[in-house]
C-alpha positions in Angstrom: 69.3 125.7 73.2 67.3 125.9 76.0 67.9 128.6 78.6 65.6 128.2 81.8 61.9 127.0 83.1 59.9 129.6 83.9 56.4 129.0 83.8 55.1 125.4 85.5 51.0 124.7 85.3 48.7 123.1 87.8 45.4 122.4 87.3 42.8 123.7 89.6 39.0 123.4 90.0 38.7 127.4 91.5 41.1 130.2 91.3 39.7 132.1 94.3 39.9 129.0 96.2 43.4 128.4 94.8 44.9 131.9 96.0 43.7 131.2 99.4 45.3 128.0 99.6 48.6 128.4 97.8 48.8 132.3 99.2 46.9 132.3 102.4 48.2 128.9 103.9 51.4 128.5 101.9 52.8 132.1 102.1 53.5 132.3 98.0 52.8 135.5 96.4 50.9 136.3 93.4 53.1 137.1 90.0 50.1 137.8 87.3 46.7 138.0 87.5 45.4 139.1 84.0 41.7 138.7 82.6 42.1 137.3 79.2 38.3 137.2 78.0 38.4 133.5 77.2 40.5 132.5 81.0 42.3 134.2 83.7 46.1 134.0 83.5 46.8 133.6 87.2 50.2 132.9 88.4 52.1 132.3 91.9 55.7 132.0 93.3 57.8 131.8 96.2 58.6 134.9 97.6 62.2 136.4 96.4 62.0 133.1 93.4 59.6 135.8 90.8 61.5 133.8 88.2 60.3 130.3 88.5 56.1 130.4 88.5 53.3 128.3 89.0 50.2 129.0 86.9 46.9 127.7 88.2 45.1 127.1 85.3 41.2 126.3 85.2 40.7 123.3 82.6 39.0 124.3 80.1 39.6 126.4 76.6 41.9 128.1 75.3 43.6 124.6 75.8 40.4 122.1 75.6 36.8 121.8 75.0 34.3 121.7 77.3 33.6 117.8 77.2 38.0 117.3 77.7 37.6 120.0 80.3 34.5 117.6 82.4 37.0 114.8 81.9 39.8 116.7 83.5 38.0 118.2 86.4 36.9 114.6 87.6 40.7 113.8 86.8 41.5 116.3 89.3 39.4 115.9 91.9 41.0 111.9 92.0 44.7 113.6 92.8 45.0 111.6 89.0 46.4 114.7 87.3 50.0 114.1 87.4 50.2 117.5 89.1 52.8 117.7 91.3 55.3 120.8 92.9 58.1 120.2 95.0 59.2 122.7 97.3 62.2 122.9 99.7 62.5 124.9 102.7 65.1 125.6 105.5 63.2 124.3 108.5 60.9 121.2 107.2 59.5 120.7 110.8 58.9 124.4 111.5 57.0 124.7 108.4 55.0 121.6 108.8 53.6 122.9 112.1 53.3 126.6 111.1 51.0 124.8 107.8 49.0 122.7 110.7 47.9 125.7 112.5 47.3 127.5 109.2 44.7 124.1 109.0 46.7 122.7 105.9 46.2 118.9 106.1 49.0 116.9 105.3 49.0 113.3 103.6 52.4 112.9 105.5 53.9 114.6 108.4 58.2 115.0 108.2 60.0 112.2 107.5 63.6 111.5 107.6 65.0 110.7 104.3 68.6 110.1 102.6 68.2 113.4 101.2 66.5 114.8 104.1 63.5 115.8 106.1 60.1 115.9 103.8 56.5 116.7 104.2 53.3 115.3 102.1 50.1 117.1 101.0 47.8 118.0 99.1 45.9 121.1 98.1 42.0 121.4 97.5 41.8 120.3 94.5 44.5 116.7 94.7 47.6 118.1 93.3 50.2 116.8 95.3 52.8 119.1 96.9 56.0 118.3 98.6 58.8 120.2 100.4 62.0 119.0 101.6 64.7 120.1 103.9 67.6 118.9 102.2 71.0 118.0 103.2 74.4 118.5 102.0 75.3 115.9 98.9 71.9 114.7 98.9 72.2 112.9 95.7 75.8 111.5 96.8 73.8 110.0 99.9 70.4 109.0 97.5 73.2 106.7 95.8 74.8 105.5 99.0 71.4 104.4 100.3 71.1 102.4 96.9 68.8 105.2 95.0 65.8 104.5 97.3 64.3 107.5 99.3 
């Protein structure tokens, strides 16, 4: 039986580039960072969440070959990935203008929702990231709006 979901991937295009967006602008911290010879195991989290963890993963071997790996890149560039995270936070407002200053652009600026307030961006390389505020019952009030957000 399944117990829990550590590890999550995103794909990114740099891994320098990628700790100064998803450390320097979004205020995560760094779990691994571990040379393996053939890629760099690099992971991320939420501060206090060391449990849950995001790995930003270059595309390219162990997992593909290099023409898969061209493919992917151009894949990634177009936001086409599929790569998405989904973040919540206690102030959605607060953290949207703390973001601005830090010069994150966003793709949407908070918006009220049934479930409550959410912000749209997304990082240098097209993955798509999302946090919410969320309210109280928030699914009980996604099915009182009629399942649309």
């Amino acid at each position: 039986m399944l117990k829990s979901l550590r590890i999550s991937s995103i794909y990114v295009l740099d891994q320098e580039q990628a700790l100064d967006f998803y450390v320097g602008k979004l205020g995560l911290e760094v779990g691994d960072d571990i040379p393996l010879g053939y890629m760099r195991w690099l992971t991320v989290h939420v501060p206090g969440d060391g449990d849950r963890t995001i790995l930003l993963e270059q595309p390219g071997p162990p997992g593909m070959d290099e023409k898969t790996a061209s493919v992917v890149r151009e894949q990634v560039t177009k936001g086409a990935t599929g790569g998405h995270l989904f973040f919540t936070t206690d102030d959605c407002r607060k953290t949207y203008e703390e973001l601005v200053a830090k010069g994150v652009e966003f793709s949407e600026g908070p918006t009220e929702r049934p479930y409550g307030i959410d912000c749209g961006l997304r990082d240098p390389f097209g993955n798509h990231i999302r946090f919410s505020q969320m309210v109280d019952n928030y699914a009980e009030k996604i099915e009182a709006a009629g399942g649309k957000v």
